[in-house]
Chimera marker file (.cmm) of the C-alpha trace (Angstrom):
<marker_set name="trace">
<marker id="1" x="15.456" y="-20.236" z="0.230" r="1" g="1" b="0" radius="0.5"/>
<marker id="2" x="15.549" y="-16.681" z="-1.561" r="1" g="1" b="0" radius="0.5"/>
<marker id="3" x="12.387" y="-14.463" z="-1.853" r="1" g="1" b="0" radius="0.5"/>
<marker id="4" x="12.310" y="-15.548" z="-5.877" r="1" g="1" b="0" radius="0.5"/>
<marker id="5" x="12.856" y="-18.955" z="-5.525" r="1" g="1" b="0" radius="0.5"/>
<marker id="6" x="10.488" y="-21.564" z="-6.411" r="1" g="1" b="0" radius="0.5"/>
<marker id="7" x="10.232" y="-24.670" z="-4.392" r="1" g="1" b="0" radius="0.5"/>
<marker id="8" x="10.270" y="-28.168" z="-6.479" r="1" g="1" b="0" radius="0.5"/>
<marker id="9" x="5.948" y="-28.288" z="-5.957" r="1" g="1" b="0" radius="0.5"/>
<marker id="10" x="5.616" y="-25.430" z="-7.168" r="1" g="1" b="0" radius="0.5"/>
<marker id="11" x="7.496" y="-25.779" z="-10.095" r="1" g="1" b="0" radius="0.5"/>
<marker id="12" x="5.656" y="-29.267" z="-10.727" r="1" g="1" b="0" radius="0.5"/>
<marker id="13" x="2.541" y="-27.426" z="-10.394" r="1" g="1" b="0" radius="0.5"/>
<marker id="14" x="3.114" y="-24.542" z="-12.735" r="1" g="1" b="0" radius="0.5"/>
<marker id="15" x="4.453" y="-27.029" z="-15.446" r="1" g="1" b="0" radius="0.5"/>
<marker id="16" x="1.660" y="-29.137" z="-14.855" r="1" g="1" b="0" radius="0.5"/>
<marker id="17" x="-0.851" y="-26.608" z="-15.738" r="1" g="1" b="0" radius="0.5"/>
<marker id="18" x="1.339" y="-25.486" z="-18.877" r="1" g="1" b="0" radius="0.5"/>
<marker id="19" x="0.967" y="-28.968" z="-19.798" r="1" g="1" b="0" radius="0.5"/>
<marker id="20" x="-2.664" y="-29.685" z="-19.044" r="1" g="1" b="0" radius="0.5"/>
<marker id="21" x="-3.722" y="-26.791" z="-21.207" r="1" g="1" b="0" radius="0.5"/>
<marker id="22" x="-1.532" y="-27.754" z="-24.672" r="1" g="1" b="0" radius="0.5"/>
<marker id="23" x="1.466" y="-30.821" z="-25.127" r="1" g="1" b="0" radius="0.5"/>
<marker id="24" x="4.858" y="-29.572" z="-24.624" r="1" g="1" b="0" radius="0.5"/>
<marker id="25" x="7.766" y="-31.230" z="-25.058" r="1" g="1" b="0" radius="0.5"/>
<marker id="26" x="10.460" y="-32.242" z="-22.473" r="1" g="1" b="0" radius="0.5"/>
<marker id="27" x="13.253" y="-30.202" z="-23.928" r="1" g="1" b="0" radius="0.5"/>
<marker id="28" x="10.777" y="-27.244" z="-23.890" r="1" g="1" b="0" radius="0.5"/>
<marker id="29" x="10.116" y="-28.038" z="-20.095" r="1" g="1" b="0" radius="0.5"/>
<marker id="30" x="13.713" y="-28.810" z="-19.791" r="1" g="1" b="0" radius="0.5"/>
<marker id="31" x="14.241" y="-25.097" z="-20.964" r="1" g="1" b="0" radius="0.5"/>
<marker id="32" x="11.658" y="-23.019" z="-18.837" r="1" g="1" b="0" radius="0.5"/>
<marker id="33" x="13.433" y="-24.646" z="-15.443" r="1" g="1" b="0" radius="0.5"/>
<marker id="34" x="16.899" y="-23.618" z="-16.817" r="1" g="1" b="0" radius="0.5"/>
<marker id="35" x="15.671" y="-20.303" z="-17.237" r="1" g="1" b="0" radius="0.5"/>
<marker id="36" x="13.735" y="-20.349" z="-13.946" r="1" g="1" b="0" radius="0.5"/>
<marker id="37" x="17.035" y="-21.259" z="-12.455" r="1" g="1" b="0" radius="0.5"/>
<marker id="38" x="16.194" y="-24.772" z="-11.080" r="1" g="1" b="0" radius="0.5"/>
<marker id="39" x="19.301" y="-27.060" z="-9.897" r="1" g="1" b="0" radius="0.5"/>
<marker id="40" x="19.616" y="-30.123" z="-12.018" r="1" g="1" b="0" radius="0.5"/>
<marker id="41" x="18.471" y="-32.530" z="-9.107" r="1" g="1" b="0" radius="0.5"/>
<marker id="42" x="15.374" y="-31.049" z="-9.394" r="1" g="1" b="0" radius="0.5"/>
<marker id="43" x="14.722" y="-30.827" z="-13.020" r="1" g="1" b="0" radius="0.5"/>
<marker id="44" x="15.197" y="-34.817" z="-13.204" r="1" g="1" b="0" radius="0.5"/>
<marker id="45" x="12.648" y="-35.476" z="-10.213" r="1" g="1" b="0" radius="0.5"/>
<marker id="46" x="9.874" y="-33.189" z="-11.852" r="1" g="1" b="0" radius="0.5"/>
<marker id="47" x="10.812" y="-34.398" z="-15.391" r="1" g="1" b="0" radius="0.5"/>
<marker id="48" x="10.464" y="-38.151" z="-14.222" r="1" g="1" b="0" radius="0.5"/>
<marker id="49" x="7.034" y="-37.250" z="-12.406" r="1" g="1" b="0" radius="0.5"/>
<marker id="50" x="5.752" y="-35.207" z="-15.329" r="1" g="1" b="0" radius="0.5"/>
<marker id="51" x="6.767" y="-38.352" z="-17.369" r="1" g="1" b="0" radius="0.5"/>
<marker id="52" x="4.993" y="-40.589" z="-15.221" r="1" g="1" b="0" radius="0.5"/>
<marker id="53" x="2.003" y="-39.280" z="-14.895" r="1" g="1" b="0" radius="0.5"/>
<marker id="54" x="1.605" y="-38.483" z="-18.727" r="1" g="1" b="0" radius="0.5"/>
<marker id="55" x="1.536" y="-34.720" z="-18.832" r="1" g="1" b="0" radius="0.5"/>
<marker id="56" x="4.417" y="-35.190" z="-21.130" r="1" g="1" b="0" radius="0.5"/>
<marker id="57" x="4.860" y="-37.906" z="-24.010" r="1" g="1" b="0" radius="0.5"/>
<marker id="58" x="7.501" y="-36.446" z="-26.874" r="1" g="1" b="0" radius="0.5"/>
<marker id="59" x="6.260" y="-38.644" z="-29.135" r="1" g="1" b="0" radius="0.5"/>
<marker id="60" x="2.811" y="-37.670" z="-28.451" r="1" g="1" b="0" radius="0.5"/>
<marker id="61" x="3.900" y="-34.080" z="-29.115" r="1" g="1" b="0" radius="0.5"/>
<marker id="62" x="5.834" y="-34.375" z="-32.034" r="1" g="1" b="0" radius="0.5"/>
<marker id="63" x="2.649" y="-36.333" z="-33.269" r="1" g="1" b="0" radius="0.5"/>
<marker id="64" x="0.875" y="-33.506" z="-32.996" r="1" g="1" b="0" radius="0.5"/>
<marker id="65" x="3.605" y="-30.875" z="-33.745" r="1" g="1" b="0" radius="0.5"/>
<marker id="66" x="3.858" y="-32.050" z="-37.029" r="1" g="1" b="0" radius="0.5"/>
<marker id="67" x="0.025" y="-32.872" z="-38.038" r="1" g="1" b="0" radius="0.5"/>
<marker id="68" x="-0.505" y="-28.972" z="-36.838" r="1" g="1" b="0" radius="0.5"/>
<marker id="69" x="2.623" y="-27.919" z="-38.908" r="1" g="1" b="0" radius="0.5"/>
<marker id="70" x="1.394" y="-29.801" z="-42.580" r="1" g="1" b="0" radius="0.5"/>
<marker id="71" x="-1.886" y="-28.930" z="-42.015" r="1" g="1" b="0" radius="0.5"/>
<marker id="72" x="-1.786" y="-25.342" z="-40.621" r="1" g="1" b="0" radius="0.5"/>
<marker id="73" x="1.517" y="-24.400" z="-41.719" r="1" g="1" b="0" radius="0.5"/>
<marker id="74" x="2.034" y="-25.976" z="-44.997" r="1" g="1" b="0" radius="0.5"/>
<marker id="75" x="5.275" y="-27.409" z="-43.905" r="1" g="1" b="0" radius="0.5"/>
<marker id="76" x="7.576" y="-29.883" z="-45.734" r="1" g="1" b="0" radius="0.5"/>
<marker id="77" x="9.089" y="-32.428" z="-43.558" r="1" g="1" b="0" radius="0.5"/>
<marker id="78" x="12.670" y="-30.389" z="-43.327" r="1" g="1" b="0" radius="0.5"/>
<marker id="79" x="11.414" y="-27.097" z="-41.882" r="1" g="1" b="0" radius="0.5"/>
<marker id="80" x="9.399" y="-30.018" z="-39.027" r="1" g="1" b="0" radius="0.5"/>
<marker id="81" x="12.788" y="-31.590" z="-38.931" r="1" g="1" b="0" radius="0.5"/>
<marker id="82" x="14.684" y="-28.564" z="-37.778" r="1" g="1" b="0" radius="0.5"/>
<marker id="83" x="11.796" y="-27.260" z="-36.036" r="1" g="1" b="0" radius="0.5"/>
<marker id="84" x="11.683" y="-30.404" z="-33.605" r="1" g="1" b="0" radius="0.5"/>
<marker id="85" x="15.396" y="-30.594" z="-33.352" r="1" g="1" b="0" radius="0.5"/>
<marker id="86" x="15.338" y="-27.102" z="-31.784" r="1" g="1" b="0" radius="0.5"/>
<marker id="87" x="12.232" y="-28.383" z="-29.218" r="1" g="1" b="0" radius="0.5"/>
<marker id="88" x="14.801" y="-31.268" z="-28.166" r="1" g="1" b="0" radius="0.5"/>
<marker id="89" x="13.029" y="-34.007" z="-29.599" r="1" g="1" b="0" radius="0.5"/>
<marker id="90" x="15.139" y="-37.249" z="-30.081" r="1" g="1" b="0" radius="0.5"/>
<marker id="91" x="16.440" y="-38.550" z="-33.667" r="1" g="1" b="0" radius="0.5"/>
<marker id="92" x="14.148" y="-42.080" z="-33.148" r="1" g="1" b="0" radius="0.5"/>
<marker id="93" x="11.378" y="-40.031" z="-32.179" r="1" g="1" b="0" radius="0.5"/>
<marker id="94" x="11.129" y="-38.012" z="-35.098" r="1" g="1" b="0" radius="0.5"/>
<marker id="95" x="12.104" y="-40.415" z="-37.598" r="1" g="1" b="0" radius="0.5"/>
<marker id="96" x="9.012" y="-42.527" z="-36.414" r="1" g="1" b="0" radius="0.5"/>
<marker id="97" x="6.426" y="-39.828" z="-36.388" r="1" g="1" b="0" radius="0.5"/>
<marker id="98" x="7.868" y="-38.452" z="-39.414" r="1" g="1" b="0" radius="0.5"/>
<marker id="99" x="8.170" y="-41.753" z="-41.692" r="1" g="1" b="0" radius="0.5"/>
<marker id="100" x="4.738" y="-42.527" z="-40.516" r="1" g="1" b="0" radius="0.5"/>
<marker id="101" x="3.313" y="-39.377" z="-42.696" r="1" g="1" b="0" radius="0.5"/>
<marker id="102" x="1.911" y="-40.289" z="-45.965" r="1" g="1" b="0" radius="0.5"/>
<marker id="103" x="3.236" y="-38.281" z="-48.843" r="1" g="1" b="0" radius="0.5"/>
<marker id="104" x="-0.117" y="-37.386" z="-49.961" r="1" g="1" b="0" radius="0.5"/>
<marker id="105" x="-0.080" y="-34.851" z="-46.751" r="1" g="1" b="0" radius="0.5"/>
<marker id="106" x="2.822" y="-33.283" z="-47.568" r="1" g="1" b="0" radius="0.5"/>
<marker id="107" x="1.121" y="-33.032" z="-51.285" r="1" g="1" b="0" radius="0.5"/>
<marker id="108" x="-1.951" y="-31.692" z="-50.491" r="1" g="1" b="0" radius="0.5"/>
<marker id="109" x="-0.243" y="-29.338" z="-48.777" r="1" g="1" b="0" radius="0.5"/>
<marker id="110" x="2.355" y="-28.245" z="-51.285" r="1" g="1" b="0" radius="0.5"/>
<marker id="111" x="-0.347" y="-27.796" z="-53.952" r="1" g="1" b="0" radius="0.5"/>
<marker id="112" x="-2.446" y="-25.058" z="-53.046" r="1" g="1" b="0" radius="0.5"/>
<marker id="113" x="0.124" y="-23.399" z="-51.441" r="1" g="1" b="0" radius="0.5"/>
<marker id="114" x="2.180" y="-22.881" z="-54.445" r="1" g="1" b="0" radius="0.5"/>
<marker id="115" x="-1.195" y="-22.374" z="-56.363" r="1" g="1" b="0" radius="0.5"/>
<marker id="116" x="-1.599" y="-19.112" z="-54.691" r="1" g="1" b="0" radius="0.5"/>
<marker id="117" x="2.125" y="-18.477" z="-54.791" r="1" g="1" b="0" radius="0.5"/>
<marker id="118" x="1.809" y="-18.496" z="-58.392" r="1" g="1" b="0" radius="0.5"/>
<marker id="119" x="-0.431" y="-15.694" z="-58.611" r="1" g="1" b="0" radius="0.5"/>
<marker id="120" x="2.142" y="-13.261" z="-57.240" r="1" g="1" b="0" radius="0.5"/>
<marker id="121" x="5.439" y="-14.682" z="-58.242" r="1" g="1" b="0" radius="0.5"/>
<marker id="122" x="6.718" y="-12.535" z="-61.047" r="1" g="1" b="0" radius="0.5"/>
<marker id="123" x="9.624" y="-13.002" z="-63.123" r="1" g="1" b="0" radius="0.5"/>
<marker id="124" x="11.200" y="-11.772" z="-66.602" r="1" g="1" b="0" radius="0.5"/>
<marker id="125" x="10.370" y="-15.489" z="-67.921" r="1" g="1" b="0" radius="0.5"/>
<marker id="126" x="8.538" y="-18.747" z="-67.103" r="1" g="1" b="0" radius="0.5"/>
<marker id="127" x="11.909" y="-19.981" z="-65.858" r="1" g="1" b="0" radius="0.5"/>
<marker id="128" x="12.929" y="-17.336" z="-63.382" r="1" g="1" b="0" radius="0.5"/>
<marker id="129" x="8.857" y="-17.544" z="-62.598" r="1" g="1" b="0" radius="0.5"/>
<marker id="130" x="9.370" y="-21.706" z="-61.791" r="1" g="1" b="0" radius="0.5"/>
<marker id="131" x="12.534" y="-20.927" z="-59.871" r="1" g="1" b="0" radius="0.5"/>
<marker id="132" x="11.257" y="-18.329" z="-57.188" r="1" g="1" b="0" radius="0.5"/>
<marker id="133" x="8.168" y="-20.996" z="-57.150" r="1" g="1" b="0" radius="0.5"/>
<marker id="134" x="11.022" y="-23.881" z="-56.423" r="1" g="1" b="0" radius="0.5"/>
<marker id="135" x="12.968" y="-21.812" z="-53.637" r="1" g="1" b="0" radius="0.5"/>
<marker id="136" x="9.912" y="-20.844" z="-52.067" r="1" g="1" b="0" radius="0.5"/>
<marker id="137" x="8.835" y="-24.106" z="-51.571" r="1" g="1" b="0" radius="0.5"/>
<marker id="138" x="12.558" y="-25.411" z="-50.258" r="1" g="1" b="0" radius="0.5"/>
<marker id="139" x="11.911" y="-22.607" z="-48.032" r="1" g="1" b="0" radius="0.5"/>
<marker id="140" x="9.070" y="-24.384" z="-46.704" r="1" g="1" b="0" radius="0.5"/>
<marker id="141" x="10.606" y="-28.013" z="-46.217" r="1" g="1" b="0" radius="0.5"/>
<marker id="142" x="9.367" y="-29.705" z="-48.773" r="1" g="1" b="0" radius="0.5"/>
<marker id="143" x="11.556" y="-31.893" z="-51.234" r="1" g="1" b="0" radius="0.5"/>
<marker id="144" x="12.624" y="-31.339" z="-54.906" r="1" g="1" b="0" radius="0.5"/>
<marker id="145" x="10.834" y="-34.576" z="-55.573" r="1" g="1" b="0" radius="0.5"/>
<marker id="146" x="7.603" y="-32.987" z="-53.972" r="1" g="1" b="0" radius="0.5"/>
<marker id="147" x="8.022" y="-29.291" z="-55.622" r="1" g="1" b="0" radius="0.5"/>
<marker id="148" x="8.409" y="-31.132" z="-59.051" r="1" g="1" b="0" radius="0.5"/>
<marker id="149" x="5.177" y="-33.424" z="-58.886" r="1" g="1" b="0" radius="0.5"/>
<marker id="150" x="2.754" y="-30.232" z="-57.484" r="1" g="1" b="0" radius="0.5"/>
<marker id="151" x="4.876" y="-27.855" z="-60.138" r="1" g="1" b="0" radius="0.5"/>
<marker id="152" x="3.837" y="-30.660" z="-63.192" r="1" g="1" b="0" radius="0.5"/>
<marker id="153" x="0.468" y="-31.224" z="-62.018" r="1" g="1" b="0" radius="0.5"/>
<marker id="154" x="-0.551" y="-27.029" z="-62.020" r="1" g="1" b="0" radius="0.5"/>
<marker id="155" x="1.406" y="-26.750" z="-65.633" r="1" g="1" b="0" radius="0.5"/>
<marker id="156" x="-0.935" y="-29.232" z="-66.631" r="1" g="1" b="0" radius="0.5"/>
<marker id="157" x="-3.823" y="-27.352" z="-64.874" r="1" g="1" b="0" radius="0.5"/>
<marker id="158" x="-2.823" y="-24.317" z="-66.820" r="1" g="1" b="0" radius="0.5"/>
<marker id="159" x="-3.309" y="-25.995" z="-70.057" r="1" g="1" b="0" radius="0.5"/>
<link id1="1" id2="2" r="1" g="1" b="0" radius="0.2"/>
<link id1="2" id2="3" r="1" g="1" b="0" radius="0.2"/>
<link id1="3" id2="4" r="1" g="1" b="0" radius="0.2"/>
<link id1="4" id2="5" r="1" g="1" b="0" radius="0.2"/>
<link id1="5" id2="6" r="1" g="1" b="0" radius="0.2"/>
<link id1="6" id2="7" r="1" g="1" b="0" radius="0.2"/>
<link id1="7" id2="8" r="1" g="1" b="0" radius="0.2"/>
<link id1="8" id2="9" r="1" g="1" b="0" radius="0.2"/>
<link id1="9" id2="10" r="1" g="1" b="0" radius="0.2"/>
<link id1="10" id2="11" r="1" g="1" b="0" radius="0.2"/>
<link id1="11" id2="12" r="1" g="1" b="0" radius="0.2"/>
<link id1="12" id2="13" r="1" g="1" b="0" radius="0.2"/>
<link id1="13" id2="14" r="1" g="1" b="0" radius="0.2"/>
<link id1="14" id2="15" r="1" g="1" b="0" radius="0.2"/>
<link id1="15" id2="16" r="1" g="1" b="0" radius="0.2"/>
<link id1="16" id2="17" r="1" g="1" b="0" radius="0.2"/>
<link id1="17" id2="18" r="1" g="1" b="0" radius="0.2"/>
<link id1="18" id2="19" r="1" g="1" b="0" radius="0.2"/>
<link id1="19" id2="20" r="1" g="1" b="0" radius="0.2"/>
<link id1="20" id2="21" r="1" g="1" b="0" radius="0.2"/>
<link id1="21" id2="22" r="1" g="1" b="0" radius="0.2"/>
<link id1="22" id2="23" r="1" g="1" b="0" radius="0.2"/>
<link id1="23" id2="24" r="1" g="1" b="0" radius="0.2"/>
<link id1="24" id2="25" r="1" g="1" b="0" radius="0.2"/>
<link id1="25" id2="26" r="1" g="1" b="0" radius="0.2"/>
<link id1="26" id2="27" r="1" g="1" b="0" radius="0.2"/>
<link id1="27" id2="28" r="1" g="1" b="0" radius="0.2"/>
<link id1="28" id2="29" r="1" g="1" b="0" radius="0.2"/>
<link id1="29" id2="30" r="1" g="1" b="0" radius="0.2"/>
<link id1="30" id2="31" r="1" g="1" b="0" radius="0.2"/>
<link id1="31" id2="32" r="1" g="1" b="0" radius="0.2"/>
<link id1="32" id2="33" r="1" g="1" b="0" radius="0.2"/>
<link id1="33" id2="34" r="1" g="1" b="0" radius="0.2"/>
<link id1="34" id2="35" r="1" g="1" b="0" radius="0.2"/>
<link id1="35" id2="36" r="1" g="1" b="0" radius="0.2"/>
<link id1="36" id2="37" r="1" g="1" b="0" radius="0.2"/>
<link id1="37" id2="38" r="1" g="1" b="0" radius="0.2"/>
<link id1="38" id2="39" r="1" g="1" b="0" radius="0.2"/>
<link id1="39" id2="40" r="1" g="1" b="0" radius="0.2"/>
<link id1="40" id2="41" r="1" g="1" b="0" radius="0.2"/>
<link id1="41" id2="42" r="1" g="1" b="0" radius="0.2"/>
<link id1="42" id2="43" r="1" g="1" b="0" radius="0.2"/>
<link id1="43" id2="44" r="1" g="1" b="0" radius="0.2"/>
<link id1="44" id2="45" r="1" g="1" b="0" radius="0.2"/>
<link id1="45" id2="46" r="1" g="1" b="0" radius="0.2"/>
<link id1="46" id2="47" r="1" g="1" b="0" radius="0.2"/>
<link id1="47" id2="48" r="1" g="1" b="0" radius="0.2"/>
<link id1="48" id2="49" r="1" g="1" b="0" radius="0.2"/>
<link id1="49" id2="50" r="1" g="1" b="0" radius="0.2"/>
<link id1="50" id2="51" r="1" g="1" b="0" radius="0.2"/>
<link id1="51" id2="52" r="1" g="1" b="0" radius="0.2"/>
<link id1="52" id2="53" r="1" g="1" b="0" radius="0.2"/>
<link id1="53" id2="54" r="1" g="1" b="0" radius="0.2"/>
<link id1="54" id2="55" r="1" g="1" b="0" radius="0.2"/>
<link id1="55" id2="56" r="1" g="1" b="0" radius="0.2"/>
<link id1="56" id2="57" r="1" g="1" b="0" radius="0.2"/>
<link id1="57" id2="58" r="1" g="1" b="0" radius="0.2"/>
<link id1="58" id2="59" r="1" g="1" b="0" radius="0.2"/>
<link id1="59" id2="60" r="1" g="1" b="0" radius="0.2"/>
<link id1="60" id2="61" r="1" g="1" b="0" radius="0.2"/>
<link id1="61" id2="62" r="1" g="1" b="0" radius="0.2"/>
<link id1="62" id2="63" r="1" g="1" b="0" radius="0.2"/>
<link id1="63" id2="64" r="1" g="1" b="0" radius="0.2"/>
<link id1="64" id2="65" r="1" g="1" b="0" radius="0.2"/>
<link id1="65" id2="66" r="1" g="1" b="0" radius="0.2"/>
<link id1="66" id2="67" r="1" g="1" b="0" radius="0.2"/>
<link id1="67" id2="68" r="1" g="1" b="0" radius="0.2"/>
<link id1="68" id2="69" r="1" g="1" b="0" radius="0.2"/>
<link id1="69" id2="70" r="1" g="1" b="0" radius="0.2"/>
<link id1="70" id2="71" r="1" g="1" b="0" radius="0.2"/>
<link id1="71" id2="72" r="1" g="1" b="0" radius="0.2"/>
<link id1="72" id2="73" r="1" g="1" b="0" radius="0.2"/>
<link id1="73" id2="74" r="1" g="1" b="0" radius="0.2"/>
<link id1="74" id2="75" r="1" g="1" b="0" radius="0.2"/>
<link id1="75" id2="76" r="1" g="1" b="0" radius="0.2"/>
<link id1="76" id2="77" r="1" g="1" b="0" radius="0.2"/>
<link id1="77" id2="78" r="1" g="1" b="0" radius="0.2"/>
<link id1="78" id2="79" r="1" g="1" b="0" radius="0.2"/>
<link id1="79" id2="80" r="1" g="1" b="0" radius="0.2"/>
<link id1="80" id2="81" r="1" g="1" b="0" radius="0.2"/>
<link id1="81" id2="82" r="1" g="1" b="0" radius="0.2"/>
<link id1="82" id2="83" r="1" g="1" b="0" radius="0.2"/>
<link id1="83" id2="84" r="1" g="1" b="0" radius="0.2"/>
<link id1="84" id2="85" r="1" g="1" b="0" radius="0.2"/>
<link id1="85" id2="86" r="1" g="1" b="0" radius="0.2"/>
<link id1="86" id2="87" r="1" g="1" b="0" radius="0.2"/>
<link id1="87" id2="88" r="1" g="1" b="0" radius="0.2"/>
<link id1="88" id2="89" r="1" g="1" b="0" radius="0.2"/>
<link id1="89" id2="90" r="1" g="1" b="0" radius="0.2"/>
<link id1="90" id2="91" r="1" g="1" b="0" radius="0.2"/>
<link id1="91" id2="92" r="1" g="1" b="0" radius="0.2"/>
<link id1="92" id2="93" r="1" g="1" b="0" radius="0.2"/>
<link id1="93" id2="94" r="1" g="1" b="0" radius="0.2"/>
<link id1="94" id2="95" r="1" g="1" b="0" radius="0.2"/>
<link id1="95" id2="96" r="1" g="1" b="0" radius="0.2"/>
<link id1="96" id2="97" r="1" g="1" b="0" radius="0.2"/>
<link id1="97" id2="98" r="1" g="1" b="0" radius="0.2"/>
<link id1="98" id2="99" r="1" g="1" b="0" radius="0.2"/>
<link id1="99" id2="100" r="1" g="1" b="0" radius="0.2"/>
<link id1="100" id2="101" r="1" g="1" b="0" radius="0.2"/>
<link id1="101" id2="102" r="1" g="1" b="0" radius="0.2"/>
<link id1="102" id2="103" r="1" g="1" b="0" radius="0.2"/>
<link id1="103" id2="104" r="1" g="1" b="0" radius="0.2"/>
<link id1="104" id2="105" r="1" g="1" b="0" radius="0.2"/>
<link id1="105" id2="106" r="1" g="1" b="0" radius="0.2"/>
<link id1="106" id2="107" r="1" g="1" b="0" radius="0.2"/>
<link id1="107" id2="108" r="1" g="1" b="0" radius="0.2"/>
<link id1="108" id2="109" r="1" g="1" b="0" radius="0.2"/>
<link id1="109" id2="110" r="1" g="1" b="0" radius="0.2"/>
<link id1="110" id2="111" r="1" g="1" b="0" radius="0.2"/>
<link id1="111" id2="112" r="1" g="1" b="0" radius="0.2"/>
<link id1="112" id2="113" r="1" g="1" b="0" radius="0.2"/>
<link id1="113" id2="114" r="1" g="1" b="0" radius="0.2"/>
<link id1="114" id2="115" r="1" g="1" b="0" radius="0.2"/>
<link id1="115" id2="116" r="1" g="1" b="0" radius="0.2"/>
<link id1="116" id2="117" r="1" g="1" b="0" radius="0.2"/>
<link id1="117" id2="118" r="1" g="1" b="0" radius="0.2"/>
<link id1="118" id2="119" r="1" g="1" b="0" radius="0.2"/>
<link id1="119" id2="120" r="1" g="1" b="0" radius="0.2"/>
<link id1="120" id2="121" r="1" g="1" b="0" radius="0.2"/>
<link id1="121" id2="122" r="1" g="1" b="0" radius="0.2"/>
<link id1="122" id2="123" r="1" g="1" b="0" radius="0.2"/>
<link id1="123" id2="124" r="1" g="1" b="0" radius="0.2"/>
<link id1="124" id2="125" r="1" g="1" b="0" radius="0.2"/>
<link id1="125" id2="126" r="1" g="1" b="0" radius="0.2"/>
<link id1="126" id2="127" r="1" g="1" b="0" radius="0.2"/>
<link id1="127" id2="128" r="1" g="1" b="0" radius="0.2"/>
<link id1="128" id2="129" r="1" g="1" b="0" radius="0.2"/>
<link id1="129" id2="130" r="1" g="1" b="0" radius="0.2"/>
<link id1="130" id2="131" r="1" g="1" b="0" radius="0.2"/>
<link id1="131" id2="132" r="1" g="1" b="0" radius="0.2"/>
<link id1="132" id2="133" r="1" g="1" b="0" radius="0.2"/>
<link id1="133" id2="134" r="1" g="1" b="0" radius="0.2"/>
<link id1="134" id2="135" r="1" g="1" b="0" radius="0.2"/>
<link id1="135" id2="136" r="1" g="1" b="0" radius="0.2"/>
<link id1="136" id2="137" r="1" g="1" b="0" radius="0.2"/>
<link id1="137" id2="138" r="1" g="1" b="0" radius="0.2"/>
<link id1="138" id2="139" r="1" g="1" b="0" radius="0.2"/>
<link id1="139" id2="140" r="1" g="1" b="0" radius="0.2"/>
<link id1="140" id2="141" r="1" g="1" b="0" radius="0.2"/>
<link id1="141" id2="142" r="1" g="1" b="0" radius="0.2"/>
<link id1="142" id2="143" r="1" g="1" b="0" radius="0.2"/>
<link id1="143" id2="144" r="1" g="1" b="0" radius="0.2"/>
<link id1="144" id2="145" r="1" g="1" b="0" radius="0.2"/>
<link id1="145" id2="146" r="1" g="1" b="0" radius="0.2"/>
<link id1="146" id2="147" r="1" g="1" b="0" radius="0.2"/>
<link id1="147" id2="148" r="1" g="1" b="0" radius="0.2"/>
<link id1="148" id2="149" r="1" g="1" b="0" radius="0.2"/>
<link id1="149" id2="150" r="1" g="1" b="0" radius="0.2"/>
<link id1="150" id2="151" r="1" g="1" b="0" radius="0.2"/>
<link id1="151" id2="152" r="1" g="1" b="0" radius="0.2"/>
<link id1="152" id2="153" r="1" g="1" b="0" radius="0.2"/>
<link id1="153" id2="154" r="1" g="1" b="0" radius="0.2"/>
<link id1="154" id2="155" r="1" g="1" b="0" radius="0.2"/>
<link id1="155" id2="156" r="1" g="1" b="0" radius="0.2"/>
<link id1="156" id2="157" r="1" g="1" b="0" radius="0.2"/>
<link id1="157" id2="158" r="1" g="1" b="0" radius="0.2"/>
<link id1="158" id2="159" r="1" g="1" b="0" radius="0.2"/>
</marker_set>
């Protein structure tokens, strides 16, 4: 073994403790041993153990990946969408979590957010005003469906 070479315990270890203090995905683990340089023989045996004994559960990640992303973030489901794709989480996975979210989430968190938008979006006209609202919110993940129900509901707030 080389002097910066970690054995397969203490690579269980370390990514034990990673996990015990927030949830990680696998592909995230996946990635730390690839850049740690650990042989592929090795990477399944920890993955299965860390598996196994629950310090990893992608679908109890994504659950709370995407809870912390509405909530926090004000993300639509796209932006969690790509942002899960590039932690490695499976296609099922996500569509579960995902289609389990009411749409009243993803509306209360639209609203306000493009309720504050409003106050510094400026534009020539109330069209070029709605449109930097509209890409702003795209920007964010959410749907045209979604933009044009919170948009509706603060013109009729403004009347």
């Amino acid at each position: 073994m080389e002097k910066g070479e970690m054995t397969e315990k203490q690579v269980l270890t370390k990514l034990m403790n990673l996990c015990a203090r927030s949830e990680h995905s696998s592909g995230e683990m996946l990635q730390k041993m690839r850049l740690w340089g650990i042989g592929e023989e090795t990477q399944a045996r920890v993955m299965a153990r860390l598996v196994k004994e629950k310090f990893i559960d992608d679908e109890r990640f994504t659950q709370a990946f995407v809870n912390d992303k509405i909530k926090q973030n004000q993300w639509g489901r796209r932006k969690i969408e790509q942002a899960l794709w590039a932690k490695g989480i499976d296609k099922a996975i996500q569509k579960k979590v995902l289609d389990g979210i009411d749409e009243d989430l993803y509306i209360g968190a639209l609203r306000p957010l493009l309720k504050s938008k409003m106050r510094s979006v400026g534009g020539r006209n109330e069209f070029e005003r709605q449109m930097k609202l509209i890409r702003f919110a795209m920007s964010r993940g959410f749907s045209m469906d979604q933009i044009r129900q919170c948009m509706e509901v603060s013109a009729d707030l403004e009347d």
